[in-house]
BAFI-183119 format. One record per residue (C-alpha): residue in one letter; z, x, y. Coordinates in pm, whole numbers, m for minus. Layout:
<r><r>a</r><z>Z</z><x>X</x><y>Y</y></r>
...
END
This chain:
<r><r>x</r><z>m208</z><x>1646</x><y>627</y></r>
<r><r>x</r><z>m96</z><x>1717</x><y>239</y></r>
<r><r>x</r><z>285</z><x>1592</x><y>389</y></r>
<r><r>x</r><z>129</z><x>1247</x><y>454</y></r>
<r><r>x</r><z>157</z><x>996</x><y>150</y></r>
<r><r>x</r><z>m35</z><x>717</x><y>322</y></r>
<r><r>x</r><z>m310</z><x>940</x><y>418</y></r>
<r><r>x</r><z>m295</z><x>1089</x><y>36</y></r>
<r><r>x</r><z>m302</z><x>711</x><y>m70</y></r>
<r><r>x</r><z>m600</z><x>656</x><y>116</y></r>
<r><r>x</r><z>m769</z><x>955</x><y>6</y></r>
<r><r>x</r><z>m720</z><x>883</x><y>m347</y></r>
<r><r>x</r><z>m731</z><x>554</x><y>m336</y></r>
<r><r>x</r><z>m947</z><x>402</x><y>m100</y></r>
<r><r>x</r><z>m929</z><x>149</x><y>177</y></r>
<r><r>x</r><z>m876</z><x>m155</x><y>m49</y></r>
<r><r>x</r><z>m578</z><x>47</x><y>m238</y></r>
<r><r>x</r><z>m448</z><x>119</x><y>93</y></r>
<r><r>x</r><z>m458</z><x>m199</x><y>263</y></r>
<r><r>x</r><z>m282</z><x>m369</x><y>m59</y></r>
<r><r>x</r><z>m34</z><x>m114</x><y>m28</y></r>
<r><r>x</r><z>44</z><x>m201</x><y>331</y></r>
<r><r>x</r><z>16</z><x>m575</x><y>233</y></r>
<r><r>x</r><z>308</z><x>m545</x><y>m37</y></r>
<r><r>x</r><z>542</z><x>m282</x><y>189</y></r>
<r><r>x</r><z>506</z><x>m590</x><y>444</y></r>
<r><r>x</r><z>625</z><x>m859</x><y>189</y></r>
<r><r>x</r><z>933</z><x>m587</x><y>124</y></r>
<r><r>x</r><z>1060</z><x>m566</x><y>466</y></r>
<r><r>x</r><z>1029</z><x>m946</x><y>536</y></r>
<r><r>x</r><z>1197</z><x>m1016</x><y>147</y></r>
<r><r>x</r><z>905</z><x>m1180</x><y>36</y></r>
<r><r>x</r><z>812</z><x>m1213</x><y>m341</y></r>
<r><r>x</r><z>409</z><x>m1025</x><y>m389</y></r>
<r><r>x</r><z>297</z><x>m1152</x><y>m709</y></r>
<r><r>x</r><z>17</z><x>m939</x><y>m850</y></r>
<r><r>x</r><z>m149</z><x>m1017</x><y>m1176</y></r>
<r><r>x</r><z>m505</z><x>m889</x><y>m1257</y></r>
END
């Protein structure tokens, strides 16, 4: 599965990292603003 970016992502990063990535390409399709600051 090295061709897979979201299971790469997951690998790498870890569910939370994965699950905020899904939550922001979400807010992209729909056009709304993610405002991340930590």
């Amino acid at each position: 599965q090295s061709g897979d970016p979201l299971h790469s992502l997951f690998c790498l990063g870890g569910f939370e990292i994965a699950a905020l990535t899904g939550a922001y390409l979400a807010c992209a399709q729909e056009g709304i603003v993610a405002l991340v600051d930590g």
